[in-house]
C-alpha positions in Angstrom: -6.6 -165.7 289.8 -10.2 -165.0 289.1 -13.0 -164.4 292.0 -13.7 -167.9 292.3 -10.2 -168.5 293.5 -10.1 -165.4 295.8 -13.1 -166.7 297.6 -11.7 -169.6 298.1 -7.8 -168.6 299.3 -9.9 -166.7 301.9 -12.0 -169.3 302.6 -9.1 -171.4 303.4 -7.3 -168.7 305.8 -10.1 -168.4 307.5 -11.0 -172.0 307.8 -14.5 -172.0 307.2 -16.8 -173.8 304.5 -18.6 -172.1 301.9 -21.8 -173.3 304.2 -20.7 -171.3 306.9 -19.5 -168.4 305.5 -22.8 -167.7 303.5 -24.7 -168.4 306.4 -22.6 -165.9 308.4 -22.5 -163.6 305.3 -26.0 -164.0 304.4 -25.3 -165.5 300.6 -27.7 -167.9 298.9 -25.3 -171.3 299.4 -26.6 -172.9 296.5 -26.5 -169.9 294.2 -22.8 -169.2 295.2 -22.0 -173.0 294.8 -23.4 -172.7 291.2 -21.6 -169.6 290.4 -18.2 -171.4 291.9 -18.8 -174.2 290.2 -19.1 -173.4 287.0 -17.0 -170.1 286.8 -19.6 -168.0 285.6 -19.0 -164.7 283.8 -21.3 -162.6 286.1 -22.4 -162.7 289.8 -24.9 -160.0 291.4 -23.3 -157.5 292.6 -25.0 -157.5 296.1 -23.2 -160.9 296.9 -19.7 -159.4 295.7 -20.3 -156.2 298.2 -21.8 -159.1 301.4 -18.7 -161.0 300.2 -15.6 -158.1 300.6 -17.6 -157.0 304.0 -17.5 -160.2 304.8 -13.6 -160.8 303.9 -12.8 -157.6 305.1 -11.3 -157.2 301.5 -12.4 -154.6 298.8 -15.0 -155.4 296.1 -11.7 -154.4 293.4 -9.8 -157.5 295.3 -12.5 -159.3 294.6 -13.1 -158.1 290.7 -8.8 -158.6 290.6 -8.2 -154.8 290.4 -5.4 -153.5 292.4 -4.5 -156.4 293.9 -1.1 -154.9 294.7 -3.0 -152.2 297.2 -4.9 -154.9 298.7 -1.8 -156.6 299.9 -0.5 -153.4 301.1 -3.4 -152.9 303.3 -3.9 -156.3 304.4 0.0 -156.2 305.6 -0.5 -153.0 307.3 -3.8 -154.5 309.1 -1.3 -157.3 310.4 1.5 -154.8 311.8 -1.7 -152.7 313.9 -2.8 -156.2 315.8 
């Protein structure tokens, strides 16, 4: 699973469109559609940070690094509420 897919898994369990969520994030919808679209290699590193704040997720969830902590967490998060 690359960042392209993350973004949209959470998308989807959130249930929001990529409209809304960079208007709420405040991410250039058109850049970020591009990126998605074409799975490109690089993305600036100030939409990956406005992004994971945004997700509540880390920026290595994001990048596909330590996914395995991420779940942890994310479990842990559910048990608190």
């Amino acid at each position: 699973m690359n960042i392209y897919d993350r973004i949209e898994s959470l998308l989807n369990a959130i249930v929001l469109t990529r409209q809304e969520m960079c208007q709420k994030a405040d991410i250039n919808y058109q850049t970020l559609t591009s990126n998605i679209n074409r799975k490109a290699a690089r993305m600036q590193l100030s939409t990956v940070k406005k992004l994971a704040d945004f997700f509540d997720v880390s920026t290595d969830y994001l990048l596909g690094r330590n996914v395995s902590d991420v779940v942890l967490e994310t479990q842990d998060k559910a048990m608190l509420k």
